[in-house]
mmCIF file as gemmi writes it, N, C-alpha and C atoms, coordinates in Angstrom:
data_model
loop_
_atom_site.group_PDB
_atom_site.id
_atom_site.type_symbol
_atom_site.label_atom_id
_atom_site.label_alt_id
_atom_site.label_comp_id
_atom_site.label_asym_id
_atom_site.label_entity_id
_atom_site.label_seq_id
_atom_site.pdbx_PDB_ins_code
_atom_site.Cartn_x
_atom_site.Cartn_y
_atom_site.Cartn_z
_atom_site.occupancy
_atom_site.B_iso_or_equiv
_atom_site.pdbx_formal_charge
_atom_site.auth_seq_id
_atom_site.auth_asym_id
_atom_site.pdbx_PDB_model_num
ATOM 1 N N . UNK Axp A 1 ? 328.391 234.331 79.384 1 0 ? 1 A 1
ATOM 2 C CA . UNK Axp A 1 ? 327.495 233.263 79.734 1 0 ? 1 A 1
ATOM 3 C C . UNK Axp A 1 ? 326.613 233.765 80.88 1 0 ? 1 A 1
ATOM 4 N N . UNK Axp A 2 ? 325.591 233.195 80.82 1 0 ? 2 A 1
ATOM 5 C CA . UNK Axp A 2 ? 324.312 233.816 81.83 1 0 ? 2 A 1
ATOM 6 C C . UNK Axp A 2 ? 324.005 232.879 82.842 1 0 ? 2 A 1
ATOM 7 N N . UNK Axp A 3 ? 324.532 232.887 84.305 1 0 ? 3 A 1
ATOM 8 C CA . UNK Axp A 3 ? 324.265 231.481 84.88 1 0 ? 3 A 1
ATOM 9 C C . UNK Axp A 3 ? 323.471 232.422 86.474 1 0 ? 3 A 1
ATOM 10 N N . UNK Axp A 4 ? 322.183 231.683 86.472 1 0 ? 4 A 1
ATOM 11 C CA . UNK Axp A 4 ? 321.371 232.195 87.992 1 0 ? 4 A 1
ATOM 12 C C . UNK Axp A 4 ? 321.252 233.809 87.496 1 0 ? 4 A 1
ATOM 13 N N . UNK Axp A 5 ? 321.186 233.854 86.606 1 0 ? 5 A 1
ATOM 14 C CA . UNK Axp A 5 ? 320.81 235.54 85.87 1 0 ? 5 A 1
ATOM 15 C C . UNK Axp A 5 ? 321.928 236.053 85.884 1 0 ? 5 A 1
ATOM 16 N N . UNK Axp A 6 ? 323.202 236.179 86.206 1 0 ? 6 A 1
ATOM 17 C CA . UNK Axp A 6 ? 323.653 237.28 86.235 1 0 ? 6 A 1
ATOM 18 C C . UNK Axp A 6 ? 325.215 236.944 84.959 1 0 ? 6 A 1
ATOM 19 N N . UNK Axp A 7 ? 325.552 237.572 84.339 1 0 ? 7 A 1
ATOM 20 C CA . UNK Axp A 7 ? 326.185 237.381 83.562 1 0 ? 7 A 1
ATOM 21 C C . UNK Axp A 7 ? 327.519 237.401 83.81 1 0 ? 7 A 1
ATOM 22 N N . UNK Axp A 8 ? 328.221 236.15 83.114 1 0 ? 8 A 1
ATOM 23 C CA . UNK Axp A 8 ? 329.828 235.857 83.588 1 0 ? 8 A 1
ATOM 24 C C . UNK Axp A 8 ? 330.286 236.207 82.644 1 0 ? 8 A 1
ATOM 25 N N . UNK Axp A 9 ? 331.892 236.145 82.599 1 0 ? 9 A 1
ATOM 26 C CA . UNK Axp A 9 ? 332.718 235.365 81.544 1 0 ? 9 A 1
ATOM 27 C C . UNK Axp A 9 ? 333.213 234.17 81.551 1 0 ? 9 A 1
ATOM 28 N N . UNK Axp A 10 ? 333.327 233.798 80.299 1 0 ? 10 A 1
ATOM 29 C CA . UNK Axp A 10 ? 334.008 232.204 80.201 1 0 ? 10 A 1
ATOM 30 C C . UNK Axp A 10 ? 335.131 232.123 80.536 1 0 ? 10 A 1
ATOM 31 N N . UNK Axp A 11 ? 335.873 231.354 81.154 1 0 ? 11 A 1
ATOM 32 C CA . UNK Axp A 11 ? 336.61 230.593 81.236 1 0 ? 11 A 1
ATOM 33 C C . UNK Axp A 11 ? 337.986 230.485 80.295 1 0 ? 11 A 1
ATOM 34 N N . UNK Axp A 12 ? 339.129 231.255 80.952 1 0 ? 12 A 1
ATOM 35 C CA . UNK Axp A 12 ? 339.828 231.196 79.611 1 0 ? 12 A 1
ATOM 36 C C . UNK Axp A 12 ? 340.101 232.067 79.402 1 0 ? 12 A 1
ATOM 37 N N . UNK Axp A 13 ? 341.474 232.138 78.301 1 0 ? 13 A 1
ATOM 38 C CA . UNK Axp A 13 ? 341.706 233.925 77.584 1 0 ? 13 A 1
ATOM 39 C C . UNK Axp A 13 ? 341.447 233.396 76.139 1 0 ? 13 A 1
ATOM 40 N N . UNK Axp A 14 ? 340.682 234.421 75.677 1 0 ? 14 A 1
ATOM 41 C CA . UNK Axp A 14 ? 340.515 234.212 74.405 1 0 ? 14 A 1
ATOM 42 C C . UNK Axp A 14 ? 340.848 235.465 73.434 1 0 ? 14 A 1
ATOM 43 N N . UNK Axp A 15 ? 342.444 235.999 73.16 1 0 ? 15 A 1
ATOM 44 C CA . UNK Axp A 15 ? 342.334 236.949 72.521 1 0 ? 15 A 1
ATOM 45 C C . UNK Axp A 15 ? 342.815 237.159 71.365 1 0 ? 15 A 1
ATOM 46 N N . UNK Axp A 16 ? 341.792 237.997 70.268 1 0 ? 16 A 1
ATOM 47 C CA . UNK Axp A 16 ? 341.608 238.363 69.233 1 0 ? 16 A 1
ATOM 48 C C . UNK Axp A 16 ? 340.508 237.602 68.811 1 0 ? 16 A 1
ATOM 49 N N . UNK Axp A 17 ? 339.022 237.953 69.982 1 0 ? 17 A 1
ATOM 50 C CA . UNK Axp A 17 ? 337.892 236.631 69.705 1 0 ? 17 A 1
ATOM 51 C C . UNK Axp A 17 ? 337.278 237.457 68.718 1 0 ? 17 A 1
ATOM 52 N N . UNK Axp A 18 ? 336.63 236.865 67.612 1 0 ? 18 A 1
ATOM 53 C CA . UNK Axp A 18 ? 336.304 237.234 66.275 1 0 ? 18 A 1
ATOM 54 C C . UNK Axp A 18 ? 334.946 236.477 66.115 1 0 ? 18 A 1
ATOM 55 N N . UNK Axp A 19 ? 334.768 235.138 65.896 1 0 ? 19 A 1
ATOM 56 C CA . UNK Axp A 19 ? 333.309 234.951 66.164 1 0 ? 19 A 1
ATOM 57 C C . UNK Axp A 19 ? 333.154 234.116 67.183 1 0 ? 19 A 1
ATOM 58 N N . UNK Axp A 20 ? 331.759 233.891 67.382 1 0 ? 20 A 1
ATOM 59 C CA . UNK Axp A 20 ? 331.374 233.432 68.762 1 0 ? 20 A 1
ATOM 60 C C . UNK Axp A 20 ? 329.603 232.517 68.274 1 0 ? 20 A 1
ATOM 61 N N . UNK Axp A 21 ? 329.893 231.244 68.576 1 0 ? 21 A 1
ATOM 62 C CA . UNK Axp A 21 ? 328.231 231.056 67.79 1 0 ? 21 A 1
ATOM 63 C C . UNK Axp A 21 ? 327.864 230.05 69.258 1 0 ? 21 A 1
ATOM 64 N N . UNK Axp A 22 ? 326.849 229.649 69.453 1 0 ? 22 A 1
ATOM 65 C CA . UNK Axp A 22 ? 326.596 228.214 70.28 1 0 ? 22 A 1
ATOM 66 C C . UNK Axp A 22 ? 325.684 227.667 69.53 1 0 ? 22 A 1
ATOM 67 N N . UNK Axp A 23 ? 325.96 226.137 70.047 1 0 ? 23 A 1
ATOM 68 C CA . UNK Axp A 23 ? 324.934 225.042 69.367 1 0 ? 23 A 1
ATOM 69 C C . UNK Axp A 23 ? 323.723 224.497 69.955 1 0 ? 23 A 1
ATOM 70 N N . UNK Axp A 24 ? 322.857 224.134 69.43 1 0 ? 24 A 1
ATOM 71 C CA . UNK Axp A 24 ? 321.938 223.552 69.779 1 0 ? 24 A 1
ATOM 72 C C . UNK Axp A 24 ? 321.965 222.542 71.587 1 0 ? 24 A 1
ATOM 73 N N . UNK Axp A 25 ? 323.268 222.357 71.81 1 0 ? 25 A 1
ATOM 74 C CA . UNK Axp A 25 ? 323.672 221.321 73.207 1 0 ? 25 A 1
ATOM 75 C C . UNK Axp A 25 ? 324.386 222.265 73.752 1 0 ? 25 A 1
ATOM 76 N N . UNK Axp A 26 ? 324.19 223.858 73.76 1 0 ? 26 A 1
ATOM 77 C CA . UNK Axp A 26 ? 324.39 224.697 74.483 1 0 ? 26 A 1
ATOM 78 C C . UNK Axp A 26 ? 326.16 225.1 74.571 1 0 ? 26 A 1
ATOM 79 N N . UNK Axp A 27 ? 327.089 224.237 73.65 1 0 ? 27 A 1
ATOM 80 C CA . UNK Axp A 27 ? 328.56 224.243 73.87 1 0 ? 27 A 1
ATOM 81 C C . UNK Axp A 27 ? 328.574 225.863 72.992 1 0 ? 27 A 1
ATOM 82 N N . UNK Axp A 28 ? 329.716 226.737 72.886 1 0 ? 28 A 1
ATOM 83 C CA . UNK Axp A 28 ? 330.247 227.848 72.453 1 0 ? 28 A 1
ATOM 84 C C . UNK Axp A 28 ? 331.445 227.337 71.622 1 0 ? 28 A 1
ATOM 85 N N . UNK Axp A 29 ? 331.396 228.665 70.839 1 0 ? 29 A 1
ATOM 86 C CA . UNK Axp A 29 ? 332.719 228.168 69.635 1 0 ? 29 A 1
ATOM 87 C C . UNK Axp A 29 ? 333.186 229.545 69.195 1 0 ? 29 A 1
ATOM 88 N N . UNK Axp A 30 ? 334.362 229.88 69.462 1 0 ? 30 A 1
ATOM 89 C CA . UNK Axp A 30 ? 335.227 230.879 69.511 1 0 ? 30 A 1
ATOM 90 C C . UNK Axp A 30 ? 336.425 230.748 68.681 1 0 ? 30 A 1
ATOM 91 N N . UNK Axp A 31 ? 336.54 232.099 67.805 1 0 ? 31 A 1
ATOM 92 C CA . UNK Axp A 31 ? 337.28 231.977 66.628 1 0 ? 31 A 1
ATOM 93 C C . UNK Axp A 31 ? 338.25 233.229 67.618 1 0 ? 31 A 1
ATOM 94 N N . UNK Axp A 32 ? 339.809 232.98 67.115 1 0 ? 32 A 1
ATOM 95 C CA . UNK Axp A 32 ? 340.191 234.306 67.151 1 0 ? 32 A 1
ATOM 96 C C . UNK Axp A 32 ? 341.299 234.532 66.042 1 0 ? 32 A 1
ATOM 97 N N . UNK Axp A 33 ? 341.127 235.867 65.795 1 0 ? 33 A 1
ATOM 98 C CA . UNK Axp A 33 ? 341.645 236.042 64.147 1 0 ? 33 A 1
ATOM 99 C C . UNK Axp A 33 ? 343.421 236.297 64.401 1 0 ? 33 A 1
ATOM 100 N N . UNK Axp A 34 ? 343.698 236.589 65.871 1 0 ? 34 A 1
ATOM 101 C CA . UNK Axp A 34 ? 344.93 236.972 66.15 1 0 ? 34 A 1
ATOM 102 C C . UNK Axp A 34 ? 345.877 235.645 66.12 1 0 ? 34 A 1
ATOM 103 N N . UNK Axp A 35 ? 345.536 234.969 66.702 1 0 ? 35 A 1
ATOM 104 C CA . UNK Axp A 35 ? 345.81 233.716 67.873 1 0 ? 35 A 1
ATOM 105 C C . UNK Axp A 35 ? 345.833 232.316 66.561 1 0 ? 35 A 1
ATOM 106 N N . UNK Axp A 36 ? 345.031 232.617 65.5 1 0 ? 36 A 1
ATOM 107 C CA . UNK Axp A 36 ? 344.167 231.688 65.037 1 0 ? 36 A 1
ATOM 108 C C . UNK Axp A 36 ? 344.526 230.02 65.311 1 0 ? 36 A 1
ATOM 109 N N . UNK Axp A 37 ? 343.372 230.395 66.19 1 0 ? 37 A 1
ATOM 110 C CA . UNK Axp A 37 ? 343.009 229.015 66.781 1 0 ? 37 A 1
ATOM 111 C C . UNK Axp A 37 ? 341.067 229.49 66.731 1 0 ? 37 A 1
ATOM 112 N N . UNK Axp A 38 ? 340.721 228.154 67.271 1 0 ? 38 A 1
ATOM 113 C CA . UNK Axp A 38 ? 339.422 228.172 67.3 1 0 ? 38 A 1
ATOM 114 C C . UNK Axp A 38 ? 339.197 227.02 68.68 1 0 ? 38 A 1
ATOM 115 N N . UNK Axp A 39 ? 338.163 227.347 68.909 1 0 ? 39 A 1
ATOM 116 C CA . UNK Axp A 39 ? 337.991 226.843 70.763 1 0 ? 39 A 1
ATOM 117 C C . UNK Axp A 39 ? 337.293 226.406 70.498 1 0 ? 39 A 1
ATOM 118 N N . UNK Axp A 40 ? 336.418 224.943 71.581 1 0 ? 40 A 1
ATOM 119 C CA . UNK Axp A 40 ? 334.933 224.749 72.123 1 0 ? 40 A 1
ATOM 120 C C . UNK Axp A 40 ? 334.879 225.009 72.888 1 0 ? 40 A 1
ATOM 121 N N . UNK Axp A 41 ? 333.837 225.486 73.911 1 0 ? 41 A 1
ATOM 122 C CA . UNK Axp A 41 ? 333.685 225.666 75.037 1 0 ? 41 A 1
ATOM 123 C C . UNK Axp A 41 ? 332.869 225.141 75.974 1 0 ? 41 A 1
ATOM 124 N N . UNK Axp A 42 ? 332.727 223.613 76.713 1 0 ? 42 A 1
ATOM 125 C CA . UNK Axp A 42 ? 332.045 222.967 77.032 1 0 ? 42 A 1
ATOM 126 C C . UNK Axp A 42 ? 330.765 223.54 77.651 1 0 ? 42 A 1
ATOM 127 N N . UNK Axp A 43 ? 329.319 223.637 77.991 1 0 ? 43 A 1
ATOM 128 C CA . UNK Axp A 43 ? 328.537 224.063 78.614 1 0 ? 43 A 1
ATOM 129 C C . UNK Axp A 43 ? 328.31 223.615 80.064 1 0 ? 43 A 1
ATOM 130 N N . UNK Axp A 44 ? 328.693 222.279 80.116 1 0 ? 44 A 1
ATOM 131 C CA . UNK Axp A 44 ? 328.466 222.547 81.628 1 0 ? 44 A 1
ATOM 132 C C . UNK Axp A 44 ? 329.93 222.257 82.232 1 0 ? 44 A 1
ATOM 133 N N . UNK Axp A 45 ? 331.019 222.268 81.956 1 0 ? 45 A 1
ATOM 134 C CA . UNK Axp A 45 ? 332.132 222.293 83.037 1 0 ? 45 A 1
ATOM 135 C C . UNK Axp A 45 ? 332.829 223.929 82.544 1 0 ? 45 A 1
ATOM 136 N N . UNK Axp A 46 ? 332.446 224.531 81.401 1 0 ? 46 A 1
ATOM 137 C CA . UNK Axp A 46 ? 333.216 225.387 80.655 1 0 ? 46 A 1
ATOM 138 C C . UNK Axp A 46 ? 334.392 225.756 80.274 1 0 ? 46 A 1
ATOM 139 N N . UNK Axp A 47 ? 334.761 224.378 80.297 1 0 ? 47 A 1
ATOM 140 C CA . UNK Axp A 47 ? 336.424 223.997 80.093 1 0 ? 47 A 1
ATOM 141 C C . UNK Axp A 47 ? 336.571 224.255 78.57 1 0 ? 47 A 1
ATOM 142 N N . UNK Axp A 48 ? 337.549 224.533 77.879 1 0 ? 48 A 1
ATOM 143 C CA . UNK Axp A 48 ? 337.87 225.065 76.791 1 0 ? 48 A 1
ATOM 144 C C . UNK Axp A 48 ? 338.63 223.564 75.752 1 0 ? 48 A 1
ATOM 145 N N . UNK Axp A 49 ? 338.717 223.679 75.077 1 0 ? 49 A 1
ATOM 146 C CA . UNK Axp A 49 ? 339.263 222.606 73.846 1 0 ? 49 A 1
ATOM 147 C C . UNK Axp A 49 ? 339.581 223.356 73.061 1 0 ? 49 A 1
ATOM 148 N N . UNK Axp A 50 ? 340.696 223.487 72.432 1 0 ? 50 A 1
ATOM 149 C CA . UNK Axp A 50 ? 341.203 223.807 71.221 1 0 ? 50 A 1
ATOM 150 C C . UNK Axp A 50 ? 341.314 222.656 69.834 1 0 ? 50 A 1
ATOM 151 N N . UNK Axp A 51 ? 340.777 223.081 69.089 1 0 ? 51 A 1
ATOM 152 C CA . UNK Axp A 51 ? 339.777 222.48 67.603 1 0 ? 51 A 1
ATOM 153 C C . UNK Axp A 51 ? 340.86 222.685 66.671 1 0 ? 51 A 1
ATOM 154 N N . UNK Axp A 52 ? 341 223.582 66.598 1 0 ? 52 A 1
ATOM 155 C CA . UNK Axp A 52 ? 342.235 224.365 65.158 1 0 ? 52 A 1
ATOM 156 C C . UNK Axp A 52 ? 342.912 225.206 65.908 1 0 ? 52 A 1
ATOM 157 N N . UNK Axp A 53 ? 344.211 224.5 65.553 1 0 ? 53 A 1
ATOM 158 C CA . UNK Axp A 53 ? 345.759 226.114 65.646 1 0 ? 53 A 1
ATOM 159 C C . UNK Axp A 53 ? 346.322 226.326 64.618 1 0 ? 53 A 1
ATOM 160 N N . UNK Axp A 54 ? 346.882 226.989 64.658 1 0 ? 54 A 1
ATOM 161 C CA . UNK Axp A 54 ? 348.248 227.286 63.496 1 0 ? 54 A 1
ATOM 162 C C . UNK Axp A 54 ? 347.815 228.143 61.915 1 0 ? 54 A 1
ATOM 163 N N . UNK Axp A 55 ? 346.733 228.442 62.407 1 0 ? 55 A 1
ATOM 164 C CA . UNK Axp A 55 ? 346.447 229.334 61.042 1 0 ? 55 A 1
ATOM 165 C C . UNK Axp A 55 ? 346.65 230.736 61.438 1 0 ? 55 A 1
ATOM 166 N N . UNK Axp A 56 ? 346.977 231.079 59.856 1 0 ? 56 A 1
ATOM 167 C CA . UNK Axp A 56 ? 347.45 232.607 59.925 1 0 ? 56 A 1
ATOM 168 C C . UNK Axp A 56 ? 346.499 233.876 60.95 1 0 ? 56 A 1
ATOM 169 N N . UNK Axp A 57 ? 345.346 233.27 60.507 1 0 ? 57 A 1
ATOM 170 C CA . UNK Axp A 57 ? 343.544 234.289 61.113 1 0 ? 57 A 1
ATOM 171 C C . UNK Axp A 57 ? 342.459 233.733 60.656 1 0 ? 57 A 1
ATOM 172 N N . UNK Axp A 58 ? 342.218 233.29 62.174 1 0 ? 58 A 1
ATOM 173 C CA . UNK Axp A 58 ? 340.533 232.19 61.765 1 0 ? 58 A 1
ATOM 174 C C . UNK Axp A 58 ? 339.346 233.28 62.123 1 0 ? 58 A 1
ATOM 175 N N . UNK Axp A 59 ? 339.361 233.431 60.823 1 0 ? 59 A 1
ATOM 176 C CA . UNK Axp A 59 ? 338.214 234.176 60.516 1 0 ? 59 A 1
ATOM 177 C C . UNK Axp A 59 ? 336.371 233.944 61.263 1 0 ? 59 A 1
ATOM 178 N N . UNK Axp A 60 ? 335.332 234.531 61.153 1 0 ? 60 A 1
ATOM 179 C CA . UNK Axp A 60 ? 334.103 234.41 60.884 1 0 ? 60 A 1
ATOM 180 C C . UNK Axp A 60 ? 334.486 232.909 60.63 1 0 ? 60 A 1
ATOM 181 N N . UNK Axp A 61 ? 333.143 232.12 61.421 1 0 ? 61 A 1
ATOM 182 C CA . UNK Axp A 61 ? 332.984 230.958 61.038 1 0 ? 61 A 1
ATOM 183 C C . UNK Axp A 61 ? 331.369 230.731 60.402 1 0 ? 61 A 1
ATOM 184 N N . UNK Axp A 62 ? 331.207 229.452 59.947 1 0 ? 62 A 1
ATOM 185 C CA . UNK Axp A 62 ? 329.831 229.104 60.016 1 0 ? 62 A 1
ATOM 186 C C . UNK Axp A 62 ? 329.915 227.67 60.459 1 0 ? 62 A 1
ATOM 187 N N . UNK Axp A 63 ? 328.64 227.673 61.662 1 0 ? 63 A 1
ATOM 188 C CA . UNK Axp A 63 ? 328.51 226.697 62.457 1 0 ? 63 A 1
ATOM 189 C C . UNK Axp A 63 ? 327.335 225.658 61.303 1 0 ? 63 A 1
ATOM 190 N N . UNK Axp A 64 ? 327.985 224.624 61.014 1 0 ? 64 A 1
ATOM 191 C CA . UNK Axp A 64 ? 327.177 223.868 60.132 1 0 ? 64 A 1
ATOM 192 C C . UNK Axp A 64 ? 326.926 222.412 61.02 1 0 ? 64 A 1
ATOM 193 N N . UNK Axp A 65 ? 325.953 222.661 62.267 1 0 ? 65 A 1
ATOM 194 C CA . UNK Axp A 65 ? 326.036 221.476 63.342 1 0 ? 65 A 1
ATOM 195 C C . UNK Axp A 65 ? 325.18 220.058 62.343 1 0 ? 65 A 1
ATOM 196 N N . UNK Axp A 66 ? 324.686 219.868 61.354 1 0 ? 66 A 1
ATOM 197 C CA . UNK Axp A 66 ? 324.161 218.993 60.957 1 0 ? 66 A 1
ATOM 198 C C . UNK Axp A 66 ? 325.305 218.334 60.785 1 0 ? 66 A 1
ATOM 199 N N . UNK Axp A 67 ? 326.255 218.79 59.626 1 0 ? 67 A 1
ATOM 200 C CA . UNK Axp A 67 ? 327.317 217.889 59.611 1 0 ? 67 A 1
ATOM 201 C C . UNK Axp A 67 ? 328.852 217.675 60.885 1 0 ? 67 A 1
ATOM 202 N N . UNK Axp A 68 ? 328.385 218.392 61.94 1 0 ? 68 A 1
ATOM 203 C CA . UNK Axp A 68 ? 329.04 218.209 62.917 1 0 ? 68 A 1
ATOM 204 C C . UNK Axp A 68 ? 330.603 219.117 62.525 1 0 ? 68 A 1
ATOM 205 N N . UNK Axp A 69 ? 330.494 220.079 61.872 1 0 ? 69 A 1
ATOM 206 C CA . UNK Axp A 69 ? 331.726 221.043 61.547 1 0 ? 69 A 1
ATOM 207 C C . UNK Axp A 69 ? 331.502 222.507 61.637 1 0 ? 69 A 1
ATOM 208 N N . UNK Axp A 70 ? 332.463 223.172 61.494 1 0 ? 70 A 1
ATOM 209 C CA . UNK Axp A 70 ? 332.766 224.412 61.673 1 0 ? 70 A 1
ATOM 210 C C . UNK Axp A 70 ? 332.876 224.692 60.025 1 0 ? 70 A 1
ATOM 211 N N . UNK Axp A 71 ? 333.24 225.357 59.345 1 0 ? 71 A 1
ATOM 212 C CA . UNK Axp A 71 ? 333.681 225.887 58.686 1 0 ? 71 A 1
ATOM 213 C C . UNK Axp A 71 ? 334.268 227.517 58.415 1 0 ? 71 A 1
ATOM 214 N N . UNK Axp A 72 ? 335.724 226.984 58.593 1 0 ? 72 A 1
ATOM 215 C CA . UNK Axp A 72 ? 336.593 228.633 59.133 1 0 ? 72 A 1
ATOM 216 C C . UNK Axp A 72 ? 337.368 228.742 57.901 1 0 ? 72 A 1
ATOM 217 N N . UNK Axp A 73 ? 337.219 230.105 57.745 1 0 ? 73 A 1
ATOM 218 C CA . UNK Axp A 73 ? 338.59 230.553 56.153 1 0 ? 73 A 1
ATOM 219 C C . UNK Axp A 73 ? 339.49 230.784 57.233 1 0 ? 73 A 1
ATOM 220 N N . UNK Axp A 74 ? 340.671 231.242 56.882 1 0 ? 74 A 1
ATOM 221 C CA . UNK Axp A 74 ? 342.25 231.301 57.316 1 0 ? 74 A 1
ATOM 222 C C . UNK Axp A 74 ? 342.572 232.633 56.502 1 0 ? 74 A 1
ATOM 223 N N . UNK Axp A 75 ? 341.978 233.878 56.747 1 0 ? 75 A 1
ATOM 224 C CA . UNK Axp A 75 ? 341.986 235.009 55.465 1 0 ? 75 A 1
ATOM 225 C C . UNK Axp A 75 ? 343.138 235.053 55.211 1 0 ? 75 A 1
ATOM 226 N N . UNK Axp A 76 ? 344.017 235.13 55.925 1 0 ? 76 A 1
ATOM 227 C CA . UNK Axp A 76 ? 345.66 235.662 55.341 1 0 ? 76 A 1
ATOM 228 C C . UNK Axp A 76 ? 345.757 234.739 54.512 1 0 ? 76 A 1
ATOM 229 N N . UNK Axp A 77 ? 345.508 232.909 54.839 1 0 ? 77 A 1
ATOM 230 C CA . UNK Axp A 77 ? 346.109 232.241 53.985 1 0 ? 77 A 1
ATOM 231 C C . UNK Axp A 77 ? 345.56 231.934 52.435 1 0 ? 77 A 1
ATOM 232 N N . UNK Axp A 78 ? 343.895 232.135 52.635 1 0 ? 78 A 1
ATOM 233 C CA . UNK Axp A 78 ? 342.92 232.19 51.302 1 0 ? 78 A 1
ATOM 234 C C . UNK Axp A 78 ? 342.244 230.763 51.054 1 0 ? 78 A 1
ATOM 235 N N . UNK Axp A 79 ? 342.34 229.885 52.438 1 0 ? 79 A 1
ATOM 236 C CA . UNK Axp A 79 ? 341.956 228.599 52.981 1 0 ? 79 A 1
ATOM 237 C C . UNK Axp A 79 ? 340.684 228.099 53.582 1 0 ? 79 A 1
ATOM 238 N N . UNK Axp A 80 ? 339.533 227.757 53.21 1 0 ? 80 A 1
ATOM 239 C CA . UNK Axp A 80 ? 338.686 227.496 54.047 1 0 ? 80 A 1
ATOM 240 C C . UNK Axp A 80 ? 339.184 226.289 55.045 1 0 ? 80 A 1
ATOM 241 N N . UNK Axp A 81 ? 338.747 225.721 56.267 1 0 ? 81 A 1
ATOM 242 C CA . UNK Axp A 81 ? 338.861 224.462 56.492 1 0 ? 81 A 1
ATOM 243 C C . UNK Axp A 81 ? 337.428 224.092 57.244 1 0 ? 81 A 1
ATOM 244 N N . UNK Axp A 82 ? 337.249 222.728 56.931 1 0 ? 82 A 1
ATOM 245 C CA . UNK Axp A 82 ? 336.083 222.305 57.811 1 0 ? 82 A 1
ATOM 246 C C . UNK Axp A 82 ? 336.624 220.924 59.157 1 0 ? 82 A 1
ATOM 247 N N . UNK Axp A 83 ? 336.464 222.29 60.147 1 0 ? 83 A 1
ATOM 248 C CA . UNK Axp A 83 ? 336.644 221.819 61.452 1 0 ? 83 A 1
ATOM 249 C C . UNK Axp A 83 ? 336.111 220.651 62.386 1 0 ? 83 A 1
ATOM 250 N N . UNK Axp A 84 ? 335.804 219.567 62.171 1 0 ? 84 A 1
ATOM 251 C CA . UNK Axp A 84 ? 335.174 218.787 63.341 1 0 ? 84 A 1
ATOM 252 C C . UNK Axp A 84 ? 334.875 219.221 65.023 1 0 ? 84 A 1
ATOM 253 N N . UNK Axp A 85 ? 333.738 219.294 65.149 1 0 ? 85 A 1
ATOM 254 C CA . UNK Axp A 85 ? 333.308 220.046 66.358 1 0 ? 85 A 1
ATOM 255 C C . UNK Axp A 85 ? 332.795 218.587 67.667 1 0 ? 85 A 1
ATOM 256 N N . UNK Axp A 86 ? 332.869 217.648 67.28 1 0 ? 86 A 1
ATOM 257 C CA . UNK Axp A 86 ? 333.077 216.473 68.111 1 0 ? 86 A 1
ATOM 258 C C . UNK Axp A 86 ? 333.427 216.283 69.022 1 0 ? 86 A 1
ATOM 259 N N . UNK Axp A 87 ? 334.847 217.004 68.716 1 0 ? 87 A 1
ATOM 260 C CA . UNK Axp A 87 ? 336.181 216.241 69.672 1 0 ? 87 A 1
ATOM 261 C C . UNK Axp A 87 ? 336.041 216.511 70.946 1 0 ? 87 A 1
């Protein structure tokens, strides 16, 4: 994250981070394929939320903000799911 120019890190351990997209209201969304879970990452307090756990490896996502979801496969399991990014 880029705050007064100079570049941070977020907030948080995030490991086995796999994708990484932000939305239009500036929040971040972090997949990790190890861990599989999937994060939000608020923009202005940069407090973290966890969205999805318990999958085998949350893959590559696609951020589909019109309908307000994520959409993550679960590769090990052969699962897409569509995530609510709301919460």
């Amino acid at each position: 994250m880029i705050r007064d120019g100079k570049l941070t890190p977020l907030k948080g351990e995030f490991r086995g981070g796999d994708a990484v997209e932000q939305d239009s209201e500036g929040n971040y969304y972090i997949s990790s394929w190890s861990q599989g879970k999937v994060w939000k990452i608020n923009r202005e307090t940069e407090e973290s939320t966890v969205l999805v756990e318990g999958l085998k490896s949350a893959a590559d996502f696609y951020l589909e903000e019109n309908n307000n979801r994520l959409l993550v496969p679960d590769m090990m399991a052969g699962i897409i799911y569509a995530v609510d990014i709301k919460k």
